[in-house]
Structure formats: structure tokens, C-alpha cells
N, C-alpha and C positions, 0 to 999 in steps of 0.2 A: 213322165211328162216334164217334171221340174229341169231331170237332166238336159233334155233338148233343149227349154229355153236358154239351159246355161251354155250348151254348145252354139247355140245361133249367139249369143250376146259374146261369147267370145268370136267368134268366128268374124263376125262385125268389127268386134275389136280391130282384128290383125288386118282387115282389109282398107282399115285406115292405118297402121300403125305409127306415123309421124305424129299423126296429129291426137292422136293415145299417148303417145310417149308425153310431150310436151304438157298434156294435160293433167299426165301423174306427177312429171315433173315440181307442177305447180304444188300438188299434195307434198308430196317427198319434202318440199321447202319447210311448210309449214308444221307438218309433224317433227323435221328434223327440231326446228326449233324448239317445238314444246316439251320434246323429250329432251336435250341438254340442255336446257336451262333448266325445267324442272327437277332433274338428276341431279345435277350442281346445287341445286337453289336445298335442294331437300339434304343433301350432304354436307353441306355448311350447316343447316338449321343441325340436325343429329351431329353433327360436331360440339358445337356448341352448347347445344345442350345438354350432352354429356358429362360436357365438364363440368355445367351449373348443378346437373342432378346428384356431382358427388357432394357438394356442400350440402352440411348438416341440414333440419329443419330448425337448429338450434342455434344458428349466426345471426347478428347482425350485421350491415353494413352501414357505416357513416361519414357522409363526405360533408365537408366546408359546403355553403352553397345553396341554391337550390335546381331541383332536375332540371326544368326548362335551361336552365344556364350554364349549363357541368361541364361544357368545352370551356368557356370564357374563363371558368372559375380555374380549372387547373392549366390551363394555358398562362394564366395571370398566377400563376406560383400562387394561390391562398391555400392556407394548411391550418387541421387543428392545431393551437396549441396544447402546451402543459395544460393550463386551466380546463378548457373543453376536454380533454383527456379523465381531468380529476374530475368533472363535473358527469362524466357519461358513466366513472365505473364510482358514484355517490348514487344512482340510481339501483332500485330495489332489483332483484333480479340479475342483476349481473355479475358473472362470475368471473370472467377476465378481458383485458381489453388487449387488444392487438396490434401498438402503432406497426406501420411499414413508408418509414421514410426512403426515399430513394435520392441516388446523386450519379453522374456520371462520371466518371473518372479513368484515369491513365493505369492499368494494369499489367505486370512483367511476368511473360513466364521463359526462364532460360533467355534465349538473349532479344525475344519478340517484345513487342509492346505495344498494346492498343486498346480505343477507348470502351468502356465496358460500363453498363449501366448496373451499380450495386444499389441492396438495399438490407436495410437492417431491421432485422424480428427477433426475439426473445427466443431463443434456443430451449430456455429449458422450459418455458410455459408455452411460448407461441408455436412451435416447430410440433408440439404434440399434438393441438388442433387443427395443425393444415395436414399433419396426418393420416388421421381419423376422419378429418370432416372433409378434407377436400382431395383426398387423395395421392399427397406429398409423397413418393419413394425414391429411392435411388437404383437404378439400374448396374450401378457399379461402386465400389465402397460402401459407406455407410453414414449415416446421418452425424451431423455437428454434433459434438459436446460444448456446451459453454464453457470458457475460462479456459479453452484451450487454442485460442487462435488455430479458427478450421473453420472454413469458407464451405457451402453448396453449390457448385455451379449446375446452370442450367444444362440442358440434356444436349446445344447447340456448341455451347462455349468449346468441348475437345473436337468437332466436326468441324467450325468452322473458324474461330478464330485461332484456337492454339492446336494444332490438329493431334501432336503430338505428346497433350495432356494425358496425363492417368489417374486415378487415385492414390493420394500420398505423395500426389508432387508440391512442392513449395514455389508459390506466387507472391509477387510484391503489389500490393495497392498504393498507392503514394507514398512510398518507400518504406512501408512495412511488410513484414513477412508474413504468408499465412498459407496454413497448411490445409490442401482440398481432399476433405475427408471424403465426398462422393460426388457422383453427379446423377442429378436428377433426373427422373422420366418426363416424356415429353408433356408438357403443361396444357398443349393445345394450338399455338399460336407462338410464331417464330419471337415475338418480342419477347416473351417471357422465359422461352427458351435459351435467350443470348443473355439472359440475369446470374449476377454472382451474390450470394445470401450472406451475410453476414449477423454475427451475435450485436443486438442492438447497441450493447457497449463497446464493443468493437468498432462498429458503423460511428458512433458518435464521436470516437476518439479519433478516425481516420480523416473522418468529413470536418470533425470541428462543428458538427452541428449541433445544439447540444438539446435545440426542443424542435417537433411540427413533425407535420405526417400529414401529405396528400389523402389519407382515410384510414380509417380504424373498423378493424373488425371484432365483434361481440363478443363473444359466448356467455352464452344465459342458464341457466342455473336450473340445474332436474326439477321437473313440475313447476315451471313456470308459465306463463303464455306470451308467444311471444309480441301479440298484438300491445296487449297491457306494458311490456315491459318496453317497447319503443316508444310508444306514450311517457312514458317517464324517462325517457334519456331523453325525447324531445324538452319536456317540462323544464328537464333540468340544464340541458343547457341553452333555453329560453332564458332562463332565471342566472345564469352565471354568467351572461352575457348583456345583462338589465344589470346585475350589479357593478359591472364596469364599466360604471360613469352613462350606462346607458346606450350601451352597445346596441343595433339591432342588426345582428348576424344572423344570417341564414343558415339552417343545416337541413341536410336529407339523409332519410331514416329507413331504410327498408331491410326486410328480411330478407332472407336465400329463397322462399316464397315468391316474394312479388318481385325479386330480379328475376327467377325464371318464368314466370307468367308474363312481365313487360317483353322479354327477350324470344318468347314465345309467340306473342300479338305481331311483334315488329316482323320479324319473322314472317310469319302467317300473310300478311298482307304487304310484304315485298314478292312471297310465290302466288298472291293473288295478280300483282302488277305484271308479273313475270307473266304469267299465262295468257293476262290478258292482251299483250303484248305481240304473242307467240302467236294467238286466234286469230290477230288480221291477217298474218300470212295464209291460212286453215283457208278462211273466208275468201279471201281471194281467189286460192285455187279451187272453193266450191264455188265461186263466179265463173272459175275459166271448165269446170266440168258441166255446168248450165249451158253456158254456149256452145260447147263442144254438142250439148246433145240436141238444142234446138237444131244447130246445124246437120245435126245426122239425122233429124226428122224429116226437114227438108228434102236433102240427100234422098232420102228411104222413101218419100211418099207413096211411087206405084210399089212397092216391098210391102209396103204396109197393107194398101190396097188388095194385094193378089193376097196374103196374108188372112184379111176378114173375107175374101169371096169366097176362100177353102171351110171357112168356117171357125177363122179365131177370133174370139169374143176379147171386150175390151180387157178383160184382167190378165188375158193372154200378152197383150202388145206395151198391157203396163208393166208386167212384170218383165219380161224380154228387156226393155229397157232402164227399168233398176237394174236389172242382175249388171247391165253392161257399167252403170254408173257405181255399184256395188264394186263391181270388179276392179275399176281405176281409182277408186278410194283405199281398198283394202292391200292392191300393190303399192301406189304410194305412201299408204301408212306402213308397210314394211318396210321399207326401202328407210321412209325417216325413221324409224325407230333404230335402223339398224346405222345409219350415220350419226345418229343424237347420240346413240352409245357410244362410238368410235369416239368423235370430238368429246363428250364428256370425260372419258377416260384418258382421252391426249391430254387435254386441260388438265385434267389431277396430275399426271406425272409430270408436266409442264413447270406446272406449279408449287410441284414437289423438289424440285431444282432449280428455282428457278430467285432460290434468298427471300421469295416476297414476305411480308409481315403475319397473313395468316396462311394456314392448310386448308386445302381445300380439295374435297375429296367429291366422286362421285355415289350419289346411294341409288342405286338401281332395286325395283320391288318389281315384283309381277305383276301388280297392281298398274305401276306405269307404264308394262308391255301392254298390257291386257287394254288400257285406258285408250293408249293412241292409236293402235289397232282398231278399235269400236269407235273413236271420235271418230277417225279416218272414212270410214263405211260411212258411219252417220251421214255426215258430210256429203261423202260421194252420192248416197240414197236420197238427203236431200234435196240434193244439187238436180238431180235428176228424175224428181216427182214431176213437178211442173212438164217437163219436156215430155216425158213419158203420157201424162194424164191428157196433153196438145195429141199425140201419136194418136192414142185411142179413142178418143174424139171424131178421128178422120172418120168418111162416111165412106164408103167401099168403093161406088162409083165415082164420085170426085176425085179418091185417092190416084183410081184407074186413068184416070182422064188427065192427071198431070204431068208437067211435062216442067 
């Protein structure tokens, strides 16, 4: 019996089919949308959080500042100093501190030159905990030795500034020579990609800068906590900052913890925004499959009529017209799932060539087929209770009698 209704609900279909098309149309929009944005929106999020997942549980991060204001702050050039440096590795628990000052500068390799964003980290202390903790390698060459003028470049520097770099070429920074021991895998994100590493003494000597750091990262000392031990870098340089003359400087303290938990919320409720975004398209076209079906009631009166005089009961003429609203939900949730995919995957490789600042990829799960396929129906079943439950309503003789 079921099959029947489903062949009259199709059959009905096609005997309008302009005005079926147009109504799946409307679905097709609104699925397409909710599946590439949320494909993108979820491949950005596992991007990034990848990269946060490979930092220890044993970092800290500490910037000048405080969070509400963290663009102003490094836009306005403030940096730790020396002091706040000395004052954060005088706290209990910490095992080494990590400046990474950075400058811009004029870079030569062979007879090219252009501008390249360096920075300088402790080679023989720093370079081992972005190894281990954050997952530092090189895809070609080998890591810096300190005291040997030997640069890391980023994983982008031989692709696209100097295309023709290798390992073991010799580069000039502001007219010094230095030899690029490797280059690095890709970090996540084109800016950090296009960075060249240099040994902090090295960095200082080159820039002339001789103290500061946009942030400093921790490492805290086996069996520590690292709650307590931010408490005490905070304490301390509170108090190192009271002693000069009465400073009251800002700092923010957080662990590899609460940066991936903040970056996880943020996250979370931009694919909230996203979706919700995507639903008025949905809605809409379960507006345009309501009217579609009231109009086919209409349409259909003495159908319906001749229908209940043979003897179809209302769950008969309800269901008959779900199946049909079922139906144009479940093609236009195909149809967008299968353009959401297309555009999401254009977009990654779009944006894969495309120089922009981050990667951006698509993460397709079966969860998200499965999702807008069933929102789709939903939707459609919806959209087509009311119209249906009006159908079955009709009374047999009045059905007959319209015209």
C-alpha cells in the first residue's frame, strides 16, 4: 500500500513538474548553503585546532596587555621587557622562558631581494620545546645549530619568495651571511610560513635590538601545576612592575589549555552564526513547499473527493501528501549537499593558491551528509503537514461538488 502512495505522490509530482522544480529549487539553495559553509567553517575549526593540540599541556603563553585589548596592544608595538622576562622565569615552576622577538627586514638570496619577516628563539633551549611541544620539523635539511649562523626558514619561503632555495644555500639579512640549515613544515597558516628563524643572538645582533618580545612562551617544570604556576608569573610580575616607580602594566597569562578551549568557544559559535544563517534560506524554501502544497490541494479537490468516496481514510490523503512533500525535500537536500560539496572543495583549492593569509580546507563527515539529507525531509514533511492535514479534512461530497 505504502508503495502506491508513493507512486501517486510521485506521479502528482511530475504532472506539475515546473512548479516541483522551482520548489526544490528553493531547498537545493538552502541545503547548498548549510553544507559549505559548515564544511569550511568545521575545516578551519580541525585546522586550527590541530595545530593548538600539538602544544604541550606544559606551556605557557604571556603577552604585554590585557585580552580584551590584544589588537591595540601589538598593533601599538608594546613588548615584554628584560625586567618582565627576569621577573616571569623568578617565578616557582618555571623551567625556561622563550622570548620570540620579530622585525621585518630586507633579505638576499643569489641576486633576489625581498622583504621577509624574521624572528629570533634560542636555538639551543627554545628550538627543542617547539619541537616536542608544538611540533617544529623540517621537511628538508635539518634543524639550526647555535653559534653557527643557520637560519629556519618557513615551509613557504623556497615556494614562493625565493623559489629557487634549497638546503645549504647562503642568504644575506641586512648584509650578513647565513646559512639555511632547513626548511620547515608547514606551521598551519601562510604568515608563519613566509617566517625566517633565526638564533636569538643572531636576531639581536642583526636588528640591533638588544631587549622586547611581542610574547614569551613557558615551560614549566615536571610535576608542577600549571594553574598555581601562572598565578605566580602573574604575582610576579605584578610586583616587578610596582617596583618601577609604580608601574601599572597589564599582562595575560594563559596556558595551551585555555588557548585551546577560548579558540574552541570562538569557534563553536561562529558555526553556530553560520548555520543560523544558512536556516533562512531552509525556511524559506519550507515557505515555498507550503504553498506549493496548499496550491495542490486546491488543484486536487474533486482528486481528493473521488479518492475518500472509493474509500481512503484521512491517513490515506495525509500521507499521499507527505510522501510528495517528503519527496521535494529529499531531492533538494541532494542536490545541495551535492553543490555544498562542489563549492566547499572549489574554495579549498581556490584558497590553496590563492597567497591568502590562512588554509583553508574542507572537512566533509558523514554526519554532515546524513544531517542535510534529514534537515531536508524534515523541512519538506514539515512544510507539508498543515497542507496535507487541510486535504484530509475535505468531506467527500463537497470535495465532489467543487469546481
Amino acid at each position: 500500500m505504502k508503495n502506491e502512495y508513493f507512486k501517486i505522490a510521485l506521479r502528482n509530482l511530475k504532472s506539475r513538474s515546473l512548479r516541483s522544480w522551482l520548489t526544490i529549487i528553493g531547498i537545493v539553495i538552502g541545503i547548498f548553503l548549510v553544507v559549505s559553509l559548515l564544511s569550511l567553517s568545521e575545516g578551519l575549526k580541525e585546522s586550527v585546532m590541530r595545530e593548538l593540540r600539538m602544544m604541550g599541556g606544559d606551556l605557557i603563553m604571556v603577552f604585554p596587555g590585557k585580552m580584551s585589548d590584544m589588537m591595540t596592544t601589538m598593533i601599538g608595538g608594546v613588548e615584554l621587557d628584560n625586567r618582565d622576562i627576569e621577573a616571569i622565569k623568578r617565578a616557582p615552576g618555571v623551567d625556561f622562558v622563550l622570548e620570540m622577538p620579530w622585525m621585518g627586514v630586507s633579505v638576499r638570496h643569489f641576486q633576489k631581494t625581498e622583504i621577509a619577516l624574521i624572528y629570533g628563539i634560542s636555538f639551543s633551549d627554545g628550538l627543542p620545546i617547539l619541537n616536542e611541544n608544538m611540533g617544529w620539523d623540517v621537511v628538508s635539511g635539518e634543524l639550526p645549530r647555535p653559534g653557527r649562523r643557520e637560519v629556519l626558514v618557513g615551509n613557504l619561503i623556497p615556494k614562493d619568495l625565493f623559489p629557487e632555495m634549497v638546503a645549504g644555500d647562503r642568504i644575506s639579512i641586512k648584509g650578513r651571511e647565513f646559512v639555511v640549515a632547513g626548511v620547515l613544515r608547514s606551521l598551519g597558516n601562510r604568515q608563519d610560513d613566509l617566517n625566517i628563524a633565526l638564533d636569538l643572538n643572531d636576531f639581536r645582533e642583526v636588528t640591533g635590538k638588544r631587549e622586547g618580545s611581542p610574547m614569551a612562551i613557558v615551560k614549566i617544570k615536571p610535576d608542577h601545576d600549571s594553574a598555581i604556576v601562572m598565578e605566580d608569573i602573574e604575582r610576579e610580575l605584578e610586583a616587578s612592575a610596582i617596583r618601577r616607580r609604580g608601574e601599572d602594566k597589564a599582562f595575560t597569562v594563559m596556558s595551551s589549555e585555555t588557548v585551546t578551549d577560548m579558540v574552541e568557544n570562538i569557534m563553536g559559535v561562529i558555526q553556530l552564526a553560520v548555520f543560523a544563517f544558512a536556516s533562512i534560506a531552509i525556511i524559506v524554501g519550507g515557505i515555498g513547499i507550503m504553498n506549493t502544497m496548499y496550491t495542490s490541494v486546491k488543484e486536487r479537490t474533486k482528486e481528493i473527493g473521488i479518492l475518500k468516496a472509493v474509500g481512503a481514510k484521512r491517513k490515506h490523503i495525509t500521507t499521499i501528501f507527505l510522501y510528495e512533500a517528503g519527496i521535494i525535500g529529499f531531492i533538494g537536500g541532494l542536490g545541495g549537499v551535492v553543490l555544498g560539496l562542489i563549492l566547499a572543495f572549489s574554495i579549498q583549492i581556490i584558497m590553496a593558491g590563492s597567497g591568502t593569509m590562512f588554509y583553508l580546507e574542507a572537512h566533509v563527515s558523514p554526519f554532515l551528509i546524513i544531517f542535510g539529507l534529514a534537515f531536508s525531509v524534515l523541512v519538506g514533511c514539515f512544510s507539508g503537514f498543515f497542507p496535507a492535514r487541510q486535504a484530509a479534512k475535505l468531506e467527500p461530497v463537497d470535495a465532489l461538488r467543487y469546481e
